[in-house]
C-alpha positions as CSV (number, residue, x, y, z in Angstrom):
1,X,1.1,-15.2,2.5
2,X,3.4,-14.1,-0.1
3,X,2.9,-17.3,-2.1
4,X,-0.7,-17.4,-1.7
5,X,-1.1,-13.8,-3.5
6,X,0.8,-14.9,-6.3
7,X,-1.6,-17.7,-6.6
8,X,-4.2,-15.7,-7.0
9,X,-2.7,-13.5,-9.2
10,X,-2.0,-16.3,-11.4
11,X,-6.2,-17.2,-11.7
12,X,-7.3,-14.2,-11.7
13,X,-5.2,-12.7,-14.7
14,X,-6.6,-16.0,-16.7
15,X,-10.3,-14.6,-16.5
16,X,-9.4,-10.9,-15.9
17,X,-10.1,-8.4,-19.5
18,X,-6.4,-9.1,-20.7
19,X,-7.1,-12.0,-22.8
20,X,-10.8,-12.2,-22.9
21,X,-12.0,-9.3,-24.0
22,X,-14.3,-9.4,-27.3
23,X,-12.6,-7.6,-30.1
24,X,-15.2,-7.7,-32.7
25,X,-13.7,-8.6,-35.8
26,X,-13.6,-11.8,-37.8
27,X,-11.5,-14.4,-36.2
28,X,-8.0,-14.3,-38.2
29,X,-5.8,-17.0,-39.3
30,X,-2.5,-17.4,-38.7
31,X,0.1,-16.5,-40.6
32,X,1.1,-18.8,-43.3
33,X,4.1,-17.1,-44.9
34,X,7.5,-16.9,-44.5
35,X,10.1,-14.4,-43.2
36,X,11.2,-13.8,-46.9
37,X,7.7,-13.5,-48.4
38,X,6.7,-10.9,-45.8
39,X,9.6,-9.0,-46.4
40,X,9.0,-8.8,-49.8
41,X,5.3,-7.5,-49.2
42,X,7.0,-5.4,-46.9
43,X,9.6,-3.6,-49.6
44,X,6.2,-2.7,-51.7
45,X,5.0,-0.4,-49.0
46,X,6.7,3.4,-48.5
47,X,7.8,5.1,-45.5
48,X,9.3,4.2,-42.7
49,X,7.8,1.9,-40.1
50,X,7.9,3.6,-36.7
51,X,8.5,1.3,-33.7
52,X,8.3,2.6,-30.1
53,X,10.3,-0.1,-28.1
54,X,10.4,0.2,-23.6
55,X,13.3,0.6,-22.1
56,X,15.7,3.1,-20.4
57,X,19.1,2.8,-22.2
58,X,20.9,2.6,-25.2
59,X,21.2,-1.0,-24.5
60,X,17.8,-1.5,-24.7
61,X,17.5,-1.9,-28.3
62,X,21.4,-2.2,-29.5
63,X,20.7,-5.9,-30.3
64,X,17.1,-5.4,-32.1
65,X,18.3,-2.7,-34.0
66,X,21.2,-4.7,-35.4
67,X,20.0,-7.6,-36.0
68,X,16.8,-6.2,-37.8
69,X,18.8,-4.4,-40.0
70,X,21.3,-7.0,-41.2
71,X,18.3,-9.7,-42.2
72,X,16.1,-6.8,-43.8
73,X,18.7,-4.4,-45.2
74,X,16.1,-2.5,-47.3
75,X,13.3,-2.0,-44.9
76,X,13.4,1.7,-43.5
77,X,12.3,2.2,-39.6
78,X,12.7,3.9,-36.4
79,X,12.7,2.4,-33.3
80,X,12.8,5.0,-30.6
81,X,13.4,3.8,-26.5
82,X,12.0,5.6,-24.3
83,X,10.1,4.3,-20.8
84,X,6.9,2.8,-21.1
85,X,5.1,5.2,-19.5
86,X,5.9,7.7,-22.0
87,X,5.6,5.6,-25.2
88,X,2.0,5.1,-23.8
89,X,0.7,8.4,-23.0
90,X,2.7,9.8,-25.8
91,X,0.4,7.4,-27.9
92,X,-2.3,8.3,-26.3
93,X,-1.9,12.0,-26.9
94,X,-1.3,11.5,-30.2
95,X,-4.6,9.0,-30.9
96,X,-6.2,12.5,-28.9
97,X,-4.9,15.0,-30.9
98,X,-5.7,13.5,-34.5
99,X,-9.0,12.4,-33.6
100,X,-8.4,8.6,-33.9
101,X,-6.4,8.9,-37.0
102,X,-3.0,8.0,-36.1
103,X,-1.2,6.4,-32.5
104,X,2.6,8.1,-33.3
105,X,4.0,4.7,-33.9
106,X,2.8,1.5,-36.2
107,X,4.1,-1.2,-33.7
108,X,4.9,-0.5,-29.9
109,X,6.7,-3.3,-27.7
110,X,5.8,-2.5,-23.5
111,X,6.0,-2.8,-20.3
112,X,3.0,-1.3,-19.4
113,X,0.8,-4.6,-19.7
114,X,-2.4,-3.0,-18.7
115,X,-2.2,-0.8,-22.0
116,X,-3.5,-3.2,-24.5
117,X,-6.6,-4.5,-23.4
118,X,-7.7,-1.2,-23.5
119,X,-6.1,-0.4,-26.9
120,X,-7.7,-3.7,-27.9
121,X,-11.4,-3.0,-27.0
122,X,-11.1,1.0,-28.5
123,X,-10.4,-1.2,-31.6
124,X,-6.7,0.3,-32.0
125,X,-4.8,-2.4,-32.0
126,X,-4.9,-4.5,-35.5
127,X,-5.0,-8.0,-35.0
128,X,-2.1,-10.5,-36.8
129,X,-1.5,-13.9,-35.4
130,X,2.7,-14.4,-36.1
131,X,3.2,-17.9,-37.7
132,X,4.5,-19.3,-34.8
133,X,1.1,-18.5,-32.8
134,X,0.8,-22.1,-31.8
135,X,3.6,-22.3,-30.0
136,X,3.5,-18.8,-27.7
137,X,1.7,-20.1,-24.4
138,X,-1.6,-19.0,-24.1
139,X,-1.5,-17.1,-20.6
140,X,0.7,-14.8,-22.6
141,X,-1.1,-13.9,-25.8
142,X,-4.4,-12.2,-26.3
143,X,-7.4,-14.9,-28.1
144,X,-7.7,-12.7,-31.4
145,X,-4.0,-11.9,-32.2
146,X,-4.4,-8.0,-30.9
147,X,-1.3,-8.2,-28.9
148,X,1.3,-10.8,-27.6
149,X,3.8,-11.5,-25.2
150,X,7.4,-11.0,-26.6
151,X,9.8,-11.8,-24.3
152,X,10.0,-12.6,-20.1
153,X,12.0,-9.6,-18.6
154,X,12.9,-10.1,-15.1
155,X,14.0,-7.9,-12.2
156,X,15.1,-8.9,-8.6
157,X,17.8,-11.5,-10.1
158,X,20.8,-10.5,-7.9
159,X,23.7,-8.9,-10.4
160,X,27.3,-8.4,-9.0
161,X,30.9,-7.9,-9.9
162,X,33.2,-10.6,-9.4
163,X,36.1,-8.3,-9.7
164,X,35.3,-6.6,-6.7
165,X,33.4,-9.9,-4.4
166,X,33.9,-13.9,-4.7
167,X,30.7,-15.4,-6.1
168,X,30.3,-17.8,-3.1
169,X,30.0,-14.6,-1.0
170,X,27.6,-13.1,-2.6
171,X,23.9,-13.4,-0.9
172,X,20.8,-15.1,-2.8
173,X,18.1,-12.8,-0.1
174,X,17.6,-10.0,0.2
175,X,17.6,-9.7,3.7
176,X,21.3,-10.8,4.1
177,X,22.1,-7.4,1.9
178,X,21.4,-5.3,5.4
179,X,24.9,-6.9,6.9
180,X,27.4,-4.5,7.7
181,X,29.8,-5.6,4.9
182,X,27.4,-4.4,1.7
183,X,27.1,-1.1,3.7
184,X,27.6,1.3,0.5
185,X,28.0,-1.0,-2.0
186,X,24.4,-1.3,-3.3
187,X,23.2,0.1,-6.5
188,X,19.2,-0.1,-6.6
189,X,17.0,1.1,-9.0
190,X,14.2,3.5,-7.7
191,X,11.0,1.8,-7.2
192,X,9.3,5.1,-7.3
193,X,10.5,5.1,-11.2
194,X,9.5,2.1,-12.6
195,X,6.3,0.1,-12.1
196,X,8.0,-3.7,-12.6
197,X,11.0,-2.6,-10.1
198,X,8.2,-1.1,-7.6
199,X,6.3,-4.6,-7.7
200,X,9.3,-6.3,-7.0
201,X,9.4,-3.6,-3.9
202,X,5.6,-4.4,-3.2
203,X,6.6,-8.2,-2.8
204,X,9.8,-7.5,-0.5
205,X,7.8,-5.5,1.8
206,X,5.0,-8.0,1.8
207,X,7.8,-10.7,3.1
208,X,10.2,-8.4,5.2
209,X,7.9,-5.1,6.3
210,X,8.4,-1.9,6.1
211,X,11.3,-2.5,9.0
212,X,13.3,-3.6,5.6
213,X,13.0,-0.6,3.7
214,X,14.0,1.4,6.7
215,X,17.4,-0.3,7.1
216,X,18.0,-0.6,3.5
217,X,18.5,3.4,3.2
218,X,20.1,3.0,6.4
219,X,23.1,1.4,4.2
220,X,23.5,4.5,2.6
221,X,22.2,2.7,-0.9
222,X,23.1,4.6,-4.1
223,X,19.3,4.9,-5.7
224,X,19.5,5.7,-9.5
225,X,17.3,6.2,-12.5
226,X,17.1,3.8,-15.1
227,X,17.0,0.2,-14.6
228,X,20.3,-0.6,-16.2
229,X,22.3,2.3,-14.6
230,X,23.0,-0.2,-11.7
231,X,24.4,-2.4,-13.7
232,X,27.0,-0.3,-15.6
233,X,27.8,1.2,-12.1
234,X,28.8,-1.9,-10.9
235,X,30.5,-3.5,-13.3
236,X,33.6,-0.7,-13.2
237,X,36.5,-1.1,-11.6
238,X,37.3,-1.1,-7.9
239,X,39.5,2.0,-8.1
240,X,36.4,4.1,-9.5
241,X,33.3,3.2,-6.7
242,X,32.9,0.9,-4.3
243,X,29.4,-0.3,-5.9
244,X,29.1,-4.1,-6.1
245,X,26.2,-5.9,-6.0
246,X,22.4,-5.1,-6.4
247,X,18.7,-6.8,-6.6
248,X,17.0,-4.0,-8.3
249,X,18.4,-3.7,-11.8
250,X,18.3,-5.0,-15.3
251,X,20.3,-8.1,-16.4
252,X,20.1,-7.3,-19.9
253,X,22.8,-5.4,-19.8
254,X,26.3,-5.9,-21.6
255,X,28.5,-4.8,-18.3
256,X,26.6,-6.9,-16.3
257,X,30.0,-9.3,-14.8
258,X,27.6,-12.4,-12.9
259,X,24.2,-12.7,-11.7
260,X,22.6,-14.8,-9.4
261,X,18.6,-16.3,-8.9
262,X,17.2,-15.4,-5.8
263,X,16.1,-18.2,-3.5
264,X,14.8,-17.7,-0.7
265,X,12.7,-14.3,-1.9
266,X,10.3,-13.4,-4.7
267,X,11.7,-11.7,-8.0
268,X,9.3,-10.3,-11.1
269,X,8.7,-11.5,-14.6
270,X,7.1,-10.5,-17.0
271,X,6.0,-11.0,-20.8
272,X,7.0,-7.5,-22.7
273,X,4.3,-6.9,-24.7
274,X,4.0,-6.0,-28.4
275,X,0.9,-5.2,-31.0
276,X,0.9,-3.1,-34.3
277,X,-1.7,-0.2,-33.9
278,X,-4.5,-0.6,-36.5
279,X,-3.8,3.4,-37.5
280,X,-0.3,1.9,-39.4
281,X,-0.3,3.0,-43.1
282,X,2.6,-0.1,-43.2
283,X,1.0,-3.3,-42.1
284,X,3.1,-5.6,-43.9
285,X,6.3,-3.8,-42.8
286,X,4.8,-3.7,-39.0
287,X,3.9,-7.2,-39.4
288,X,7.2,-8.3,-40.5
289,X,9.0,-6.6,-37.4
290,X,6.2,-8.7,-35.2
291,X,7.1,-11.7,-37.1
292,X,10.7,-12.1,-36.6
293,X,10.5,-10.9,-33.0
294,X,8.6,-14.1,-32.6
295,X,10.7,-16.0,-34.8
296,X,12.9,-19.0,-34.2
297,X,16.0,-16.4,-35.2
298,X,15.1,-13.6,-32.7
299,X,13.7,-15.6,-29.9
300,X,17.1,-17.9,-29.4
301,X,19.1,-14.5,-28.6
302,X,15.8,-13.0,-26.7
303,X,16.0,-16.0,-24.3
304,X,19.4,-16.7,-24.0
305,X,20.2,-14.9,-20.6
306,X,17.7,-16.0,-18.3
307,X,15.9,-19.3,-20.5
308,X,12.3,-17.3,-20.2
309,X,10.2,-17.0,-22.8
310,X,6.5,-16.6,-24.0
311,X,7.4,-18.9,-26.6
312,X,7.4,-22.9,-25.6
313,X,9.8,-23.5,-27.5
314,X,12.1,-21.3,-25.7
315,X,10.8,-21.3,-22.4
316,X,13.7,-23.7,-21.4
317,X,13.3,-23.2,-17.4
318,X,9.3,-22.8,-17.0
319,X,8.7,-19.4,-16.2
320,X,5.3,-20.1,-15.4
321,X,6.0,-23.2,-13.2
322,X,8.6,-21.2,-10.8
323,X,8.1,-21.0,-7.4
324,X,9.4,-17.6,-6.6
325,X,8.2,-15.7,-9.7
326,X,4.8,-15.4,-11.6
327,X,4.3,-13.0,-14.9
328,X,1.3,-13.3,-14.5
329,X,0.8,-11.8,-10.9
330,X,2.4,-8.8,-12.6
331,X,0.1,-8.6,-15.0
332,X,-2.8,-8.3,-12.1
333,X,-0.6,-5.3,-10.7
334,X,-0.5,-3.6,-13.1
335,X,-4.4,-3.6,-13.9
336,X,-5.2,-2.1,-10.6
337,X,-3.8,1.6,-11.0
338,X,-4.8,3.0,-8.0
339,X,-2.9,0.5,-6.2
340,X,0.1,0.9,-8.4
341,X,-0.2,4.8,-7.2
342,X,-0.9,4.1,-3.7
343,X,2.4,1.9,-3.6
344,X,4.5,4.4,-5.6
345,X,3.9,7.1,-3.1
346,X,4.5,5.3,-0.2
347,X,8.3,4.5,-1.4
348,X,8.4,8.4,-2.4
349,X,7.4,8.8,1.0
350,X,10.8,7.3,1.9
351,X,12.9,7.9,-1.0
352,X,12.0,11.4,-2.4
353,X,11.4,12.1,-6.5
354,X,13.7,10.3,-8.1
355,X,17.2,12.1,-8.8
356,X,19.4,11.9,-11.3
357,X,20.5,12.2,-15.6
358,X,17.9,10.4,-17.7
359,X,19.3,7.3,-18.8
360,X,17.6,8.1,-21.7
361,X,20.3,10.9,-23.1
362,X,21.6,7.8,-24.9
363,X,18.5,7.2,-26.8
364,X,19.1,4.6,-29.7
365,X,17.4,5.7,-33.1
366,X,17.8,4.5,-36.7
């Protein structure tokens, strides 16, 4: 059943608004410069470009930040993490409040997929083509260059700490973490908190039931905020918790000791999305950030850990050719909002609100 969903999520994102819409301007070419010459365009322009980048750590954007910096020393910009939920209603209120006039960031990077089709047909989003357009696969990049997949994030890879548990031990389903022996060991992720770890939830209860989620808690789970707060948890030492393993948390995370692929179960991808608003007053400095995200130089590091990518290229394992993952049935979920909300509350229902320090104390600005 579960494979059959995902099957149709798969056509039906193809013809659904997200890359079809009609924007109404000129079709644009692609972009013939370089790195350097952008930059150069870029240094004529004053300010400072402001970049609103999803996430929910400091290690969110620790590698951006750096690298950005060291190959354009003299280009000023902020790059603020916060959740995607809050970049985009933050940008919303801010398109509100100025009548049209400015979005409260020149280039914003999301989760939240279902965003810029919208933003595309209100004609906010300004549309640039990166010079390596070509080689982005088309499922992941909208027709007239408003906005484009970045990178494949993933959640439901299964992360551990081979300090505390022998690799060979550790399960690749889900199901097998409801044994006595993981009983307080697992650090998850709300699904009430995050929209890609509450489609990953969506899927395990479509396989296992609710029956699942009931024994799950029964394991006495430690349920935190942030997607990467699992992670860090895990990977200290024996002698300060007893965390060890979990399936619901972000592998893009420094701490993060070993990680396995599921494989029996589904897991979520999907392609982090990024478009420059058409409000910037810095559109060479906004398209130079776009540029070497998509670059040969960015894109190497961006796909490193799992060998996903929007980018062919990079796209070293196939994300779209995977049997138990599909970006693009998580592009389909998130379009449908009332069933996003339907799902959400029904894990509340369980869970509470979430609890905890925002793992957003540690926000990351330049």
């Amino acid at each position: 059943m579960v494979c059959a969903i995902l099957a149709g999520c798969y056509l039906l994102s193809l013809v659904t608004s997200s890359f079809c819409l009609s924007y109404g301007h000129e079709t644009i070419g692609i972009e013939s410069r370089s790195l350097d010459a952008i930059y150069q365009a870029a240094l004529k322009e004053k300010g400072t470009l402001k970049i609103s980048w999803g996430g929910d750590g400091k290690s969110a954007s620790t590698g951006i930040i750096t690298a950005f910096t060291k190959r354009f020393p003299d280009v000023k910009f902020n790059l603020t993490v916060d959740l995607s939920k809050y970049h985009d209603s933050r940008a919303d209120r801010t398109f509100d409040t100025s009548n049209g006039k400015d979005d409260g960031a020149d280039v914003i990077v999301l989760q939240t997929v279902h965003d810029f089709p919208r933003w595309k047909e209100a004609n906010r989003l300004l549309p640039y083509k990166v010079a390596t357009w070509n080689d982005i696969q088309s499922p992941f990049k909208d027709e007239d260059g408003a906005f484009t997949g970045c990178f494949i994030y993933e959640f439901g890879i299964i992360v551990f700490n081979d300090n505390k548990v022998a690799k060979d031990i550790v399960p690749t389903s889900y199901h097998a973490f409801l044994k006595p022996e993981w009983r307080n060991k697992l650090a998850l992720t709300y699904p009430n908190d995050d929209d890609a770890i509450l489609c990953l939830f969506t899927l395990i209860v479509k396989r296992h039931g609710w029956t699942f989620i009931n024994s799950l808690v029964s394991q006495n789970v430690t349920w935190l905020r942030g997607s990467g707060t699992p992670s860090e948890l895990i990977a200290k030492p024996p002698s300060q918790n007893e965390l060890t393993v979990s399936f619901a948390a972000s592998t893009r995370v420094a701490a993060v000791v070993s990680s396995k692929l599921p494989t029996e179960d589904h897991y979520v991808t999907w392609p982090q999305t990024g478009a420059i608003f058409s409000s910037t007053k810095m559109p060479e400095t906004a398209k130079l950030f776009m540029s070497y995200i998509m670059s040969d130089e960015w894109q190497a590091t961006a796909s490193a850990s799992s060998g996903y990518a929007t980018r062919k290229q990079f796209d070293k394992n196939g994300v779209l050719n995977q049997t138990l993952t599909n970006p693009l049935g998580f592009v389909t979920f998130m379009q449908d909002r009332t069933n996003v909300e339907r799902w959400r509350f029904q894990f509340e229902t369980t869970l509470g609100t979430p609890q905890g320090i925002s793992p957003l104390l540690d926000n990351n600005i330049v």
